[in-house]
N, C-alpha and C positions, 0 to 999 in steps of 0.2 A: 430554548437556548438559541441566541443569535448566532451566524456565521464569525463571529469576531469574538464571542465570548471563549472564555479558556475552561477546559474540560477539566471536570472533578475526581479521583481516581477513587473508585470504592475498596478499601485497603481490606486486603486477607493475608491472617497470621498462620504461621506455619504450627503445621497437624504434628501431633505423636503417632504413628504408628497403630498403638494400642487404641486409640480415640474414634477409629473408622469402624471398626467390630460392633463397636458399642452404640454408635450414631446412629441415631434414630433418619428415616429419609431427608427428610425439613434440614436434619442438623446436614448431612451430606451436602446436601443441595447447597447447602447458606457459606460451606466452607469450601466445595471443589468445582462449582457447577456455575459458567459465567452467561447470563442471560441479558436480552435486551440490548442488546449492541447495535443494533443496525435500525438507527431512530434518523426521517428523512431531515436534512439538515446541523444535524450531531456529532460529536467524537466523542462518544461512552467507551465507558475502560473500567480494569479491575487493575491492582497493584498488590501481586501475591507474595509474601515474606520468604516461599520456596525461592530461589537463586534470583529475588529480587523482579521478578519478571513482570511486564504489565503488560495484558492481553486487551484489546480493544477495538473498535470499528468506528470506522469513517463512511458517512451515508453522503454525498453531496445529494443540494438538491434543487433542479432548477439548474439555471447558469451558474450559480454564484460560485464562487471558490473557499472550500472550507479548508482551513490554515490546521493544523497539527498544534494545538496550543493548552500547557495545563496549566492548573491552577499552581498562583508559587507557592503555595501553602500546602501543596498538596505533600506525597511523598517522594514524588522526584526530586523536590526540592525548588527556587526559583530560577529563570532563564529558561532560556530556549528547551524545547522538551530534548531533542538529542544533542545536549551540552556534553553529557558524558556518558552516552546512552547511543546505540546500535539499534536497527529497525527491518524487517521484514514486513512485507505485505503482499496480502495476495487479494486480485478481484473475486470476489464470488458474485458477484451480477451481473448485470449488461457493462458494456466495453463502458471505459472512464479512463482520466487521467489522473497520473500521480506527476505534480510538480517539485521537481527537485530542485531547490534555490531559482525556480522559477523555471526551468526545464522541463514540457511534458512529456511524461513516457505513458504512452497509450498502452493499456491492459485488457486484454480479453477475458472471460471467464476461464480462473485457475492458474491466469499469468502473474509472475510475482515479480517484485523489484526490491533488490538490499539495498540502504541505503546506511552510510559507516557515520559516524558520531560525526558532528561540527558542523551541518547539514539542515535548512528550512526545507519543508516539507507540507505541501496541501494539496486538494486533493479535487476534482471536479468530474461533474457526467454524471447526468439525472440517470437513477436507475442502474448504476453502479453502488458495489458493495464490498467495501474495503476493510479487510482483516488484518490485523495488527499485531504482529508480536516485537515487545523491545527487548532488549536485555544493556546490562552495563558493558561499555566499552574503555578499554587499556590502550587502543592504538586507534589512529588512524585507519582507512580502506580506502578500495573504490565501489563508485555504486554498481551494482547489478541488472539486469535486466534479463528477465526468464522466462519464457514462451512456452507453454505445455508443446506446443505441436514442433519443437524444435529442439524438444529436450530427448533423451532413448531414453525410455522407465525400464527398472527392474522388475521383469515379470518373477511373482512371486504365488508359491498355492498352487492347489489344482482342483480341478471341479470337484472330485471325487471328494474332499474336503471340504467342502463350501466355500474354499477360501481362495480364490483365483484374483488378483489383484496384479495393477500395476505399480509403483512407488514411481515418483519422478523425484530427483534428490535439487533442490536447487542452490541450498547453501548447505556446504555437509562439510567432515573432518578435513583432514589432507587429502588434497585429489581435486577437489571443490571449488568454490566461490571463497576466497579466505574471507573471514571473521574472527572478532576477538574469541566471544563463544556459543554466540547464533548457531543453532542449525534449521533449515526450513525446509519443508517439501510438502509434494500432495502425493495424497495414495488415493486410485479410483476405484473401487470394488467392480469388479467382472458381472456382466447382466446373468442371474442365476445363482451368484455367491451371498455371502452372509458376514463372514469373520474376515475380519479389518487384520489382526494382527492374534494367529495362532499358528504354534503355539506363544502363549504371553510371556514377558522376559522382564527380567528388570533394568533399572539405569542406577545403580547409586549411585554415581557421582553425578547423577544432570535432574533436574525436574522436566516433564515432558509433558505436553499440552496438547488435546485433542481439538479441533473444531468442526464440527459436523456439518454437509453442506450437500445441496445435491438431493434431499428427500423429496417426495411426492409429497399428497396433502393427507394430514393423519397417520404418516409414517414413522417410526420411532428409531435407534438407537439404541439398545441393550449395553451399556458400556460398563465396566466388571473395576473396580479399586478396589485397594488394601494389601496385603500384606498373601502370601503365597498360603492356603489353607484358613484365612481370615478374610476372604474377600465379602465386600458386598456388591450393589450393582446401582446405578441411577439411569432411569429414562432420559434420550434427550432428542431435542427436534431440531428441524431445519435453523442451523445459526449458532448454535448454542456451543459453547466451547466450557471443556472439563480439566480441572489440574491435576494430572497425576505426578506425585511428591518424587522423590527419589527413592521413596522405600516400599512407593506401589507397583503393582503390576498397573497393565493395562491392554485391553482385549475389548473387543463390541460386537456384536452381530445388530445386522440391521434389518429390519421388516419389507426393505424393500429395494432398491438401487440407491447409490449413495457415495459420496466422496469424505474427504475428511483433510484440514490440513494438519501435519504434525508440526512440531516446532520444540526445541531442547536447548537448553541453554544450563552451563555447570562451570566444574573445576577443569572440565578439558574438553576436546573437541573431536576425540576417539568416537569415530562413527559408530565402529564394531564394538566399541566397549560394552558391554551389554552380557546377564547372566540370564541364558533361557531358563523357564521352568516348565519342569516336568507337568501334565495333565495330573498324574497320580499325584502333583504334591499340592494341585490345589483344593 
């Protein structure tokens, strides 16, 4: 694919509940599990039927400047990709830019920038690696600009649990960066930890997206879907981002050091909106 050609969105239909018990791995994989994103000179993407959302990456490569462009056939529909569509990204490579209507904003690893619907969007910096979450937008915004090293994370866990992390929030409910119904952040797992998000919880009213980043070589991701007492579980590696529905849990432990960005997008934008579940009831 040329720098100037327009990206094709691999379209995923929305899961039953009951469907994830029964799924065989291949099938998990084929419907929750987003691979192959990060191709040098590409914008590869998925467009999941859960609240609409299209999870994707931008690889620039060389000098050239690679533009934010889909297909109009696709299921965004035709025109500009955020015609009616809101954006998140975050670098996970070496530093790069993201040009907004031709403006660059310089990203280091794990810095992110919102950008609100109406908005040209490309992307440049050999060796950058640009993570993508859109969802549909109702309003106007302004763009964002967000620095891990200038952000306070919520320290969450404790050793004693394996589960000592920091969460950096950079687009989240009221309090926030506004958004129609984007939320985006990184969580870094603590050197010695394992669990990403325990205990696991649910979101019903939002779909929520995992993307794994930050592994060593041969290191894996344990990441747990379905339903509370119906879970199953898929492997995943450096890059690799997973949709959890609205009616899944979601939890991972990792093999080894590791980051993850999350990103939620629904009916509202209640941070805390969120039902824990019990250990015992999975």
């Amino acid at each position: 694919m040329t720098p100037d050609a327009p990206a094709t969105l691999d379209v995923r239909h929305a899961s039953a509940p009951g469907s994830c018990e029964t799924a065989t791995t291949a099938e998990l994989r084929e419907r929750f599990v987003v691979s192959g994103l990060f191709v040098p000179g590409e914008v590869r993407g998925t467009y999941t039927h859960h609240d609409r959302l299209v999870v994707a990456g931008a690889t620039p490569a060389g000098d050239a400047v690679l533009p934010l462009a889909l297909a109009d056939d696709g299921p965004v529909g035709p025109g500009p990709a955020l015609a009616h569509r809101e954006l998140g990204i975050v670098n996970l490579g070496d530093e790069g830019d993201v040009l907004v209507d031709g403006e660059p904003h310089r990203l280091g690893r794990l810095d992110a920038v919102f950008v609100p619907r109406g908005h040209d969007v490309a992307f440049r910096g050999e060796g950058a690696r640009f993570y993508l979450v859109s969802a549909t937008a109702h309003a106007d915004g302004e763009v964002g600009v967000f620095r891990r090293s200038e952000v306070e994370p919520v320290e969450l866990g404790d050793q004693a649990g394996a589960s000592r992390r920091s969460l950096y929030r950079y687009v989240w409910g009221p309090g926030g960066h506004p958004s129609s119904q984007l939320q985006l952040g990184v969580t870094v797992i603590a050197e010695g930890s394992v669990w990403n998000t325990m205990p696991p919880h649910l979101h019903e009213r939002r779909t929520e997206v995992y993307c794994y980043t930050g592994l060593g070589s041969g290191a894996r991701v344990l990441h747990v879907l379905g339903e509370p007492g119906r879970t199953r579980h898929v492997w995943l590696e450096d890059g690799e981002a997973v949709i959890s529905p609205p009616w899944s849990v979601h939890a991972g432990a990792g093999t080894g050091s590791y980051a993850f960005v999350w990103a939620m997008a629904g009916e509202n934008r209640e941070y805390t909106d969120l039902a824990p579940v019990a250990l015992g009831d999975l």
